[in-house]
C-alpha positions as CSV (number, residue, x, y, z in Angstrom):
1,X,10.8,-12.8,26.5
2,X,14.0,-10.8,27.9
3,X,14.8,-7.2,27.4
4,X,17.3,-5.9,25.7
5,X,19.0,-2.5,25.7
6,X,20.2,-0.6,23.0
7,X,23.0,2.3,22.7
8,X,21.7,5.7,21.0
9,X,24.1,5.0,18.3
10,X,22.9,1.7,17.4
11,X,19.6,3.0,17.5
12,X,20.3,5.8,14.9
13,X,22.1,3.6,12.5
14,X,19.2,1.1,12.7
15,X,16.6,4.1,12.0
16,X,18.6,5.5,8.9
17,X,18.8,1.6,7.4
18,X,15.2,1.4,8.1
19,X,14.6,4.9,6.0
20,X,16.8,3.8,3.1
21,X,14.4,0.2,3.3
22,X,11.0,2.1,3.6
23,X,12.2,4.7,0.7
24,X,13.1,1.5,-1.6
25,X,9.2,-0.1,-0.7
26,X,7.6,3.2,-1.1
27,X,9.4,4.7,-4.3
28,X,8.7,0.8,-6.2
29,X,5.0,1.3,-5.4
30,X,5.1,5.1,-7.3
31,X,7.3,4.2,-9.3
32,X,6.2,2.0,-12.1
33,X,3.3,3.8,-12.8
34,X,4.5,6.3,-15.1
35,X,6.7,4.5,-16.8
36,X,3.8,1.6,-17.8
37,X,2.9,3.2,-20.9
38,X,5.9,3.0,-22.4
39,X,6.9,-0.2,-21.3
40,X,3.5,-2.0,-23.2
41,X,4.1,-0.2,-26.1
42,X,7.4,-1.7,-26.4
43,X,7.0,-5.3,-25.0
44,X,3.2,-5.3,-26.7
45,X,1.3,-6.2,-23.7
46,X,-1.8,-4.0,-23.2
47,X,-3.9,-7.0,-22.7
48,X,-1.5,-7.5,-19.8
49,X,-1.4,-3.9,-18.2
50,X,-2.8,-4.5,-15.4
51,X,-1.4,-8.0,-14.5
52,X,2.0,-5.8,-13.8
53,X,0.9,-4.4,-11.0
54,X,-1.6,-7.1,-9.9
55,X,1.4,-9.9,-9.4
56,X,3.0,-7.2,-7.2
57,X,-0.4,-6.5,-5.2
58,X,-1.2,-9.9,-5.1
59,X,2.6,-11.4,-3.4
60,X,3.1,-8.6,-1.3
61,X,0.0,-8.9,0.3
62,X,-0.5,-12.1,1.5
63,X,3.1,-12.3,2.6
64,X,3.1,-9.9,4.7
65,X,1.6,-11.4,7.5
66,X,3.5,-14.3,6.7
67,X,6.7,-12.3,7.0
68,X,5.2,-10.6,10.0
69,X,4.9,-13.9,12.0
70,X,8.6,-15.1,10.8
71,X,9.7,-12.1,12.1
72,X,8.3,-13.1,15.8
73,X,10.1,-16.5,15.4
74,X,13.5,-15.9,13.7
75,X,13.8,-12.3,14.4
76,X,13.7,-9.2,12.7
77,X,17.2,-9.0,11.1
78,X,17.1,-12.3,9.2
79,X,13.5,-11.7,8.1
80,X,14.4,-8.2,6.9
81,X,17.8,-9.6,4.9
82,X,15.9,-12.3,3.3
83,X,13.3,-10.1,2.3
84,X,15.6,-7.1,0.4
85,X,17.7,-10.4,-1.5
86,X,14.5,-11.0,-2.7
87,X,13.3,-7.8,-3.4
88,X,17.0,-6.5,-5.2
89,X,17.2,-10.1,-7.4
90,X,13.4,-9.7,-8.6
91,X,13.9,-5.5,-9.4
92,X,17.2,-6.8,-11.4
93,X,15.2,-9.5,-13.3
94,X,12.4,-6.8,-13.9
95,X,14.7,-4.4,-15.4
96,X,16.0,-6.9,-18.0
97,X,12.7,-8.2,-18.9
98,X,12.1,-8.8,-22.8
99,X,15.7,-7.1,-23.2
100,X,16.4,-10.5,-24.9
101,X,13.5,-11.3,-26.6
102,X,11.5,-14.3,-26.2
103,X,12.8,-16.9,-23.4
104,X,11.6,-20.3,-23.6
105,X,8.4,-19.3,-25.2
106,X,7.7,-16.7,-22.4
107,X,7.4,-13.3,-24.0
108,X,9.0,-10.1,-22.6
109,X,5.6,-8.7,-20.9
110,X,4.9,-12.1,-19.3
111,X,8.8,-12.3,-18.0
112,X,8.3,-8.8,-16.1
113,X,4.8,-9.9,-14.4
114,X,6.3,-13.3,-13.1
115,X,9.8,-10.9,-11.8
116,X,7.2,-8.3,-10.3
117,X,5.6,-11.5,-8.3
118,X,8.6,-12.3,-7.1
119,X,9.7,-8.7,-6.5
120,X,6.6,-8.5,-4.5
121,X,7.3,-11.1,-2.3
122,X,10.5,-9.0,-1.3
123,X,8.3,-6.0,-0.9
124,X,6.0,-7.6,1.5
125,X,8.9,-7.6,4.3
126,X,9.9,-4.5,4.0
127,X,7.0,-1.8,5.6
128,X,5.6,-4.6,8.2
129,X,9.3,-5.5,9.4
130,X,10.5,-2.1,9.4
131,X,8.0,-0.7,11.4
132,X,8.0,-4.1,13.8
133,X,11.8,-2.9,14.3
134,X,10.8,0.5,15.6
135,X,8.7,-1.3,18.0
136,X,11.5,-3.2,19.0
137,X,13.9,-0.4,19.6
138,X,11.0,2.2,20.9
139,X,8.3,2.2,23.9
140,X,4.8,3.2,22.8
141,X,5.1,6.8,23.2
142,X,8.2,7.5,21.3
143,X,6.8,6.0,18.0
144,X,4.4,8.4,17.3
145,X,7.4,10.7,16.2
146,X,9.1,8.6,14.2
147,X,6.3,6.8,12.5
148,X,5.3,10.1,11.6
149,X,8.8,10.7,9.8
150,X,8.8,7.3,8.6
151,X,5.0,8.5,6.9
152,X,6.5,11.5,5.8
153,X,9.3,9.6,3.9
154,X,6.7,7.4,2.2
155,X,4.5,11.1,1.2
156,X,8.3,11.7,-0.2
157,X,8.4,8.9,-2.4
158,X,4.9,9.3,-3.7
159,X,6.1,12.5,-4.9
160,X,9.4,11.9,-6.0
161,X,8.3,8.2,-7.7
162,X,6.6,9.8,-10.8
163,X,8.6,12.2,-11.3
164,X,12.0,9.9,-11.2
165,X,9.8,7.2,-13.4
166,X,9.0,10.0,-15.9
167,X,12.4,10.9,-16.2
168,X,14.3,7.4,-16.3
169,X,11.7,6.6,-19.2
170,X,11.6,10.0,-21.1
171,X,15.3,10.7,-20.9
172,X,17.6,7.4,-19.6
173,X,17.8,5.3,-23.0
174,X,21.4,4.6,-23.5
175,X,23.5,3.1,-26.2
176,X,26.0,0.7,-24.4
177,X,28.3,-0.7,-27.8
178,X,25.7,-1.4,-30.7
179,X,22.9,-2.6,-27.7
180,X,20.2,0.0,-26.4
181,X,19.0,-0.1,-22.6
182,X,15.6,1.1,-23.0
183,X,15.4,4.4,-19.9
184,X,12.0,2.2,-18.5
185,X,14.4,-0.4,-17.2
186,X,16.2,2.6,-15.0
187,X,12.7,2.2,-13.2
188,X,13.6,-0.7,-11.8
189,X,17.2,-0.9,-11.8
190,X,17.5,2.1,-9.5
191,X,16.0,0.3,-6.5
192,X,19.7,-1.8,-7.0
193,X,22.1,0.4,-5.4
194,X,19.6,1.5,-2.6
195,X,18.7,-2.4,-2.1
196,X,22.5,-2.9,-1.5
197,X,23.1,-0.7,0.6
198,X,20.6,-1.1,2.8
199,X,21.7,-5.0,2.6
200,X,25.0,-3.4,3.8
201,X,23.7,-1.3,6.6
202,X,21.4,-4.0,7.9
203,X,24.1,-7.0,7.7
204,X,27.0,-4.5,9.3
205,X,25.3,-2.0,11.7
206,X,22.1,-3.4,12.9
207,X,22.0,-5.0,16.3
208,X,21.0,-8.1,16.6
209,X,17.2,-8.3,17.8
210,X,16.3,-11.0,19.9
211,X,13.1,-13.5,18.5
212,X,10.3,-13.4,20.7
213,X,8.7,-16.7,20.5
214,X,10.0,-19.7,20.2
215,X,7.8,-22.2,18.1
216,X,7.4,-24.4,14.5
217,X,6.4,-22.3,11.2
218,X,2.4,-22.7,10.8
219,X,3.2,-24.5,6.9
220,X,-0.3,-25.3,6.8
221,X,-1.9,-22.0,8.0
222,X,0.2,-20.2,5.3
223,X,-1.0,-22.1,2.4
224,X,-4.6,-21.7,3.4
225,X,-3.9,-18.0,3.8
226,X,-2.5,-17.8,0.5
227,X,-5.1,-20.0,-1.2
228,X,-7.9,-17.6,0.9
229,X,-6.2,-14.2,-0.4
230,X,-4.8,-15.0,-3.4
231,X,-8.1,-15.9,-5.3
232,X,-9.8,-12.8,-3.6
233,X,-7.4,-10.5,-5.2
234,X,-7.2,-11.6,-8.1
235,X,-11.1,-11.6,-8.4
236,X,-11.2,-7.9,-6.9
237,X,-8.3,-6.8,-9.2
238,X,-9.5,-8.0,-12.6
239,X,-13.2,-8.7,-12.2
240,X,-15.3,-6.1,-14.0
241,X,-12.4,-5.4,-16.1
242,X,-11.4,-9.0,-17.7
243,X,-14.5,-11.1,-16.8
244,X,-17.8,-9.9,-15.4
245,X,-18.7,-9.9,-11.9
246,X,-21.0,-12.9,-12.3
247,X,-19.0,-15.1,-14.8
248,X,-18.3,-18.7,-13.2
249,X,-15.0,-17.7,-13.2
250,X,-15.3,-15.2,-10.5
251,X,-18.0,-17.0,-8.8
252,X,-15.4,-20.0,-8.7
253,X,-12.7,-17.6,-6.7
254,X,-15.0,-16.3,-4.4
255,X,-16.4,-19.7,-3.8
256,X,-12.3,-20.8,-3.0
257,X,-11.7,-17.5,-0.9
258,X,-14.7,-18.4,1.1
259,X,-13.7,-22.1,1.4
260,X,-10.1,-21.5,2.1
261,X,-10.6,-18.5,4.9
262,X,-13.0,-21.1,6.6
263,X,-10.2,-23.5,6.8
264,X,-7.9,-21.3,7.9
265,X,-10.1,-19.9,10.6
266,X,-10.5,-23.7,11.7
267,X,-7.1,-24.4,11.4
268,X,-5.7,-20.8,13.4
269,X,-7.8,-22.3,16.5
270,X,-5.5,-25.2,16.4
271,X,-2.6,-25.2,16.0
272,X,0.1,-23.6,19.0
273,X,1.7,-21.2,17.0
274,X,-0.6,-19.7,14.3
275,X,0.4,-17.2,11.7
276,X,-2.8,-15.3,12.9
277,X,-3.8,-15.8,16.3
278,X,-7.7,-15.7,16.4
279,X,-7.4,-14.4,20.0
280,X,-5.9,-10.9,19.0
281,X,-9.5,-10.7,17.7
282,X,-11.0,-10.3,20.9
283,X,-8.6,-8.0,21.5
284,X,-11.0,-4.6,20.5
285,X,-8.2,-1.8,19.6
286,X,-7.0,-4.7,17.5
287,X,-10.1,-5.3,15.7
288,X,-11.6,-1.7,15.6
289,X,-8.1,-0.3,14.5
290,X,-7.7,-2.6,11.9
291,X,-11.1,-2.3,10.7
292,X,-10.6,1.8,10.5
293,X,-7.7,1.3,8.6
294,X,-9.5,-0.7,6.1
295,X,-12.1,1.6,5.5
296,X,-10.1,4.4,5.4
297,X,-7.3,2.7,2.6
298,X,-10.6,1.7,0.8
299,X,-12.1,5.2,0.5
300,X,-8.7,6.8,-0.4
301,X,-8.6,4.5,-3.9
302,X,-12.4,5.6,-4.4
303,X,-11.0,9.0,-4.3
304,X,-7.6,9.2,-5.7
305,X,-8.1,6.2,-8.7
306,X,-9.7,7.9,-11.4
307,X,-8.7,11.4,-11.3
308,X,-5.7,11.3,-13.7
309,X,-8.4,9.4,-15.7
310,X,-11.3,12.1,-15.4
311,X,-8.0,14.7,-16.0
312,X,-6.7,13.5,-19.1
313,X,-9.9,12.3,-20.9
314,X,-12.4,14.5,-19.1
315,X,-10.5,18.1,-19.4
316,X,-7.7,17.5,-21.5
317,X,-5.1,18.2,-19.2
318,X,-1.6,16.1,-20.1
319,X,-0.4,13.0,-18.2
320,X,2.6,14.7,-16.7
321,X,0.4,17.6,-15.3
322,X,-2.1,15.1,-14.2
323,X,0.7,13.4,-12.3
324,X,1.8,16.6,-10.6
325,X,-2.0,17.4,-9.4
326,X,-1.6,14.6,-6.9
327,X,1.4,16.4,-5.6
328,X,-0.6,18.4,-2.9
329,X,-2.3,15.3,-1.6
330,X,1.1,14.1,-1.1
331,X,2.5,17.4,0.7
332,X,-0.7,17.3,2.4
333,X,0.0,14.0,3.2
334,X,3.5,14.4,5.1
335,X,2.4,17.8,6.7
336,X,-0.1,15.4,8.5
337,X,1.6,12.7,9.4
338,X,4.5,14.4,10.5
339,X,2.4,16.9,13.2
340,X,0.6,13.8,14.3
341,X,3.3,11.3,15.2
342,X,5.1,14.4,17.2
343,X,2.0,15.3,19.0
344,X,1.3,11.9,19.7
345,X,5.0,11.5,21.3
346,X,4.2,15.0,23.2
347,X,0.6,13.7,24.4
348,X,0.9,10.3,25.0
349,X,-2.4,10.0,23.1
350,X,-3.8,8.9,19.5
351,X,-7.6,9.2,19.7
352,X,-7.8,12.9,18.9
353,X,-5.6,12.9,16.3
354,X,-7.1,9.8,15.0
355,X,-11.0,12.1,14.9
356,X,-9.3,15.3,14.1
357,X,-7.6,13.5,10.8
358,X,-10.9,11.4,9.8
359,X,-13.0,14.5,10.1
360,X,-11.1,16.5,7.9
361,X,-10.8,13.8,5.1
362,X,-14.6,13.8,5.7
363,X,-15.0,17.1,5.1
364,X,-12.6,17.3,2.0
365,X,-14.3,14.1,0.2
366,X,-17.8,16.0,1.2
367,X,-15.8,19.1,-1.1
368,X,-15.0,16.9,-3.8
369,X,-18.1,14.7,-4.7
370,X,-19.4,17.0,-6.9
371,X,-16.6,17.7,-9.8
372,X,-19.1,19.1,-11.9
373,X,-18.8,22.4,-9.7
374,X,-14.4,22.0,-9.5
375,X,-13.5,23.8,-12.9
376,X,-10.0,24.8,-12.0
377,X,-6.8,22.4,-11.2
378,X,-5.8,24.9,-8.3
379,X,-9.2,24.6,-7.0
380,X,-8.8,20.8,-7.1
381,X,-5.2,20.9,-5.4
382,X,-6.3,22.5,-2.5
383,X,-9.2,20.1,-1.7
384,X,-6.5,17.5,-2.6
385,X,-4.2,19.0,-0.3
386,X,-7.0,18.5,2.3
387,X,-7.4,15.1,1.5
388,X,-4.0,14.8,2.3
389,X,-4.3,16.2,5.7
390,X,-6.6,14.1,7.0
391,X,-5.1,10.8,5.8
392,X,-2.0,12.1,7.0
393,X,-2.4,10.3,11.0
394,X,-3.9,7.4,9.6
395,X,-0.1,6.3,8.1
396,X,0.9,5.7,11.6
397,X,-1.4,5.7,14.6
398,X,-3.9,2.8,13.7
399,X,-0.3,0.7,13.9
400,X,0.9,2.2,17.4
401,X,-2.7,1.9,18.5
402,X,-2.4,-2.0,18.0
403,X,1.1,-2.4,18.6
404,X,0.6,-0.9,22.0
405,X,-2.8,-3.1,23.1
406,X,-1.1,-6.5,22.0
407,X,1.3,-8.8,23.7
408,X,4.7,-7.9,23.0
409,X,5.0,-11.4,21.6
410,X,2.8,-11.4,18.7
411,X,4.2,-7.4,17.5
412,X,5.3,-8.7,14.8
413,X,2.2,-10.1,13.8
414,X,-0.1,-7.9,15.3
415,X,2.2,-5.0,13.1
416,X,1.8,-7.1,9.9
417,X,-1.7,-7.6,10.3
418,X,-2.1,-3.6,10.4
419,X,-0.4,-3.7,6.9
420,X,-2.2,-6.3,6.1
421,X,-5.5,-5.1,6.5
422,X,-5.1,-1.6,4.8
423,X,-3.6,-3.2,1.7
424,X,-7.0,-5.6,1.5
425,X,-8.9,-2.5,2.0
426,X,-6.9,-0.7,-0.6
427,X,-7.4,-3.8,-3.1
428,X,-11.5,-3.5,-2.4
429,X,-11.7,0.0,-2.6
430,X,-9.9,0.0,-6.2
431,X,-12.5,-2.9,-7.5
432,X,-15.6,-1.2,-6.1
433,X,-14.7,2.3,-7.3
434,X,-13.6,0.4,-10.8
435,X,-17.3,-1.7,-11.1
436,X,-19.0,1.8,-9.9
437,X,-17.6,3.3,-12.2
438,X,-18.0,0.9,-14.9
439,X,-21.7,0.7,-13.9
440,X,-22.4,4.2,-14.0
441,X,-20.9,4.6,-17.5
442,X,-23.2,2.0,-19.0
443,X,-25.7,3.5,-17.8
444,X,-25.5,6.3,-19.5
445,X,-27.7,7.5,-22.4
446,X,-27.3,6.2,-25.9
447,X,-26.0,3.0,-25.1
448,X,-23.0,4.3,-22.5
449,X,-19.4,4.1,-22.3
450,X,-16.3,1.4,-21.7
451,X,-14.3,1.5,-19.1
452,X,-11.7,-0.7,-20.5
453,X,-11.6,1.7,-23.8
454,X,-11.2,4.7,-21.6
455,X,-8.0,3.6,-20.2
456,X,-6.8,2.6,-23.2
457,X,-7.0,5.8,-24.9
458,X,-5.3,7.5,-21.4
459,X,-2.6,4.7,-21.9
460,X,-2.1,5.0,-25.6
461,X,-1.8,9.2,-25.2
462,X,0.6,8.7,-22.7
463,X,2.6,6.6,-24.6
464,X,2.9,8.6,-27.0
465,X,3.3,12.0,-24.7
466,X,-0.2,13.7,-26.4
467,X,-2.5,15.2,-24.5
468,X,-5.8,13.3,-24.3
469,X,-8.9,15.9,-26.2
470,X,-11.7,16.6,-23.7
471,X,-14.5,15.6,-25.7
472,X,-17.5,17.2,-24.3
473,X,-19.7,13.9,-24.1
474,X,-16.6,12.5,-22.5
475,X,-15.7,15.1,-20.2
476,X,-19.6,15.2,-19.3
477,X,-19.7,11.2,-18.8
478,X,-17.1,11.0,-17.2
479,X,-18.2,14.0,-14.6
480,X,-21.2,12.0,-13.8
481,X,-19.2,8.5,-13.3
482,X,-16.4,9.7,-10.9
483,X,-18.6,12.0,-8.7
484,X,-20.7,9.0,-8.1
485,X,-17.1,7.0,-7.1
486,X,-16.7,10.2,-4.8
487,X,-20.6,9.6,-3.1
488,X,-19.5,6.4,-2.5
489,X,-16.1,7.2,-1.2
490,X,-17.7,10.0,1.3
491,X,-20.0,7.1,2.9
492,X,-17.1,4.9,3.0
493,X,-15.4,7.5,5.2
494,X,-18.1,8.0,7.6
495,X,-18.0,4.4,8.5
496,X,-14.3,4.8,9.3
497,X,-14.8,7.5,11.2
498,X,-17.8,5.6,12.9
499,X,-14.6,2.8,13.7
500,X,-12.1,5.0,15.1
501,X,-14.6,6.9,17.7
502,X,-14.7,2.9,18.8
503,X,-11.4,2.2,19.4
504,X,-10.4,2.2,23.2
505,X,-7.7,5.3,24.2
506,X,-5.2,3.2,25.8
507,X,-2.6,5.2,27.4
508,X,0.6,4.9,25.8
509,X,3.5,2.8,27.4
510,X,6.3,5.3,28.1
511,X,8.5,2.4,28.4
512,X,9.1,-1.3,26.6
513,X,7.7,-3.8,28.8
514,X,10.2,-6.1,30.3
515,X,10.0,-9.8,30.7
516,X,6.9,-11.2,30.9
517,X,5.1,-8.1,32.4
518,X,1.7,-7.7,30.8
519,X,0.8,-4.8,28.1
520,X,-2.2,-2.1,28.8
521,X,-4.6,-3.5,26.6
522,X,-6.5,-4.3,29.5
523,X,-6.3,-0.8,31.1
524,X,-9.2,1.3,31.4
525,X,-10.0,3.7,28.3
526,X,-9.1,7.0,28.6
527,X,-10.7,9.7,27.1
């Protein structure tokens, strides 16, 4: 590996493409969501709901460590290109799903889930190789700062998403000659003009980033890693919802997962340039970071999944005001990440920040796990806003934590893998909180409740822009469900914390390694 030296201008202009880039991941991940009522009650798919998002989960998540090790072969830029193109053509083919009818037999609903797969596997290239570019340009030390802006951009679009969805779908129908553009499709076709432009800034002003490994593309490894993730996914997504936990069906993915994971294992150990080298698991800020990352994605769905559900159907309270209750989680959220990447740059350490964030989630979830006793929405968005907080340092320092203990060689991978492993745990937090839930419905006297119904009716209300009625059964039921989610969440967050007082606190490089000169993971822990 040589270095390679950048001017402060070419390091600005690189920083603002990379913003417009993470703004166009984040805002397509917030989104969708409001507008998904009103696009299955026009394209008739509310047996498909959830597929719509699931394609997306599912593409984007097992490429990105795929486009994490590309990145360490080809290079950032060309990764990053290729990834928008694909990104901008599936958001385009999104918007003008169903717009003429049936195609080839496939109907309008089944059209946008096959564009939001291949929109996904745009999206996967986008986070990982955006921050792998600010390890690229940046020592160590000087990330914390901006991955904490980068954080606070992605708090931004979690805000802004909804509320731009809402609006594109409530008020953006237009009449062009005698044909109507439906406002939903706005939803997608906004990411256009921010995808080309970014296309323009990263083609035009960014620098040219040298590769950092020179080797052949692992064809094999990917496969199994698709066939190992894909399967898991899908079974964590829609099991307990579309088929039960212990149908063959899901027994049958599980049984591939397993199989295929094996394989890949095997394979990783074998071949000279793996898309995930086993050794960075012996590597213990590696493994110990990613695993608190996991945990911590996977309590954050327990928590934040059902509450617009439990909102509208358990206290009546409209979608759109549902929406905004997140917003202080979101505020909280940038507040956080933003005072922790810039003490992190000041310090030169993560580990405090790391506690002092984990901690406070623990102590808001603690707050939360009893709804029964939260009878007031301000009341709520202020233990939200504490949620918030404490996820806040967890946006960026579990990835400068590995990115700084790992070989300068496998950054990209090492980076992706970050990603990687907090979208996984994201993915198992939403299926355990979903069968938990599910469970503790059933359960319930006088033959329980259905999940599936529940969100239907919260779907169906929103399409129609009602206000769900808080039934007091309901609103009881579904007091008892959540706060169980909420238990479980509050455990799940404990072990995360239990993770993070693991990892090693490696000084922070205060300046990119040069050459072959080797990284700190191997320094002495500092406390």
């Amino acid at each position: 590996m040589t270095s390679q030296t950048f001017t402060d201008t070419e390091r600005r202009t690189t920083l603002a493409a990379l913003m417009i880039v993470f703004l166009l991941s984040a805002l397509d991940q917030t989104i969708v969501s409001t507008a998904m009522p009103r696009i299955i009650s026009e394209l008739n798919g509310l047996n498909l709901y959830s597929w719509v998002t699931t394609a997306y989960l599912l593409t984007s998540t097992v490429m990105v460590p795929i486009w994490g090790k590309l990145g360490d072969i080809f290079g950032r830029k060309p990764v990053l290109i290729t990834g928008i193109s694909i990104f901008l053509a599936g958001s385009w083919l999104s918007g003008i799903s169903g717009e003429f009818g049936t195609i080839l037999g496939v109907p309008g609903m089944v059209q946008l889930i096959v564009f939001r797969a291949l929109q996904g596997i745009g999206g996967g290239a986008l986070f990982t190789t955006a921050f792998a570019i600010i390890a690229d340009l940046y020592p160590p030390r000087e990330r914390g700062k901006f991955a904490g802006i980068f954080g606070s951009v992605f708090g931004l679009a979690s805000v802004l998403g909804p509320i731009i969805g809402g609006y594109f779908t409530d008020h953006g129908t237009v009449q062009v000659g005698t044909h109507t553009v439906a406002g939903w499709r706005w939803v997608f076709y906004v990411n256009l003009p921010l995808s080309l432009l970014s296309l323009f800034m990263v083609i035009v002003k960014m620098p040219p980033l040298e590769h950092r490994r020179a080797g052949k593309i692992d064809f094999l490894g990917a496969a199994l890693l698709i066939c190992a993730f894909v399967p898991l996914l899908l079974v964590l997504s829609l099991g307990g919802h579309n088929f039960a936990w212990g149908s063959p069906r899901s027994l049958g993915l599980f049984a591939l997962a397993a199989v295929s994971l094996a394989a890949f294992v095997f394979v990783e150990t074998r071949v000279s340039n793996p898309i995930l080298p086993m050794h960075l698991f012996q590597n213990k800020v590696f493994t110990t970071a990613n695993t608190a990352g996991f945990l911590i994605s996977m309590a954050f769905m327990g928590v934040v999944m059902f509450l617009p559900l439990f909102l509208q159907l358990g206290r009546g309270v409209p979608a759109t005001v549902s929406g905004m209750t997140m917003l202080p989680l979101m505020a909280g959220l940038i507040v956080g990440s933003t005072i922790a990447g810039q003490l992190v740059t000041k310090t030169g350490k993560y580990k405090p920040f790391m506690i002092a964030g984990a901690s406070t989630l623990l102590v808001a979830v603690f707050l939360l796990h009893d709804l029964s006793k939260i009878t007031s929405l301000p009341l709520l968005c202020l233990l939200l806003a504490f949620v918030g907080l404490g996820l806040g340092p967890g946006q960026s320092l579990f990835n400068i934590a590995t990115q700084n203990a790992v070989d300068p060689r496998d950054l990209g991978v090492a980076t992706s893998s970050n990603q990687f492993f907090r979208q996984i745990g994201s993915t198992v937090g939403a299926a355990l909180a979903g069968t938990l839930l599910t469970a503790r419905l059933a359960n319930l006297p006088g033959g329980g409740l259905d999940l599936g119904k529940l969100e239907g009716m919260a779907v169906q209300a929103a399409a129609k822009g009602e206000a769900a009625h808080a039934d007091p059964v309901l609103q009881a039921a579904l007091v008892h469900a959540v706060s169980g989610v909420m238990v479980a969440a509050l455990f799940v967050v404990a072990a995360g914390l239990a993770a993070i007082l693991m990892i090693p606190a490696v000084p922070l490089r205060a300046r990119q390694p040069v050459g072959d000169a080797p990284v700190l993971e191997k320094a002495e822990p500092t406390n």
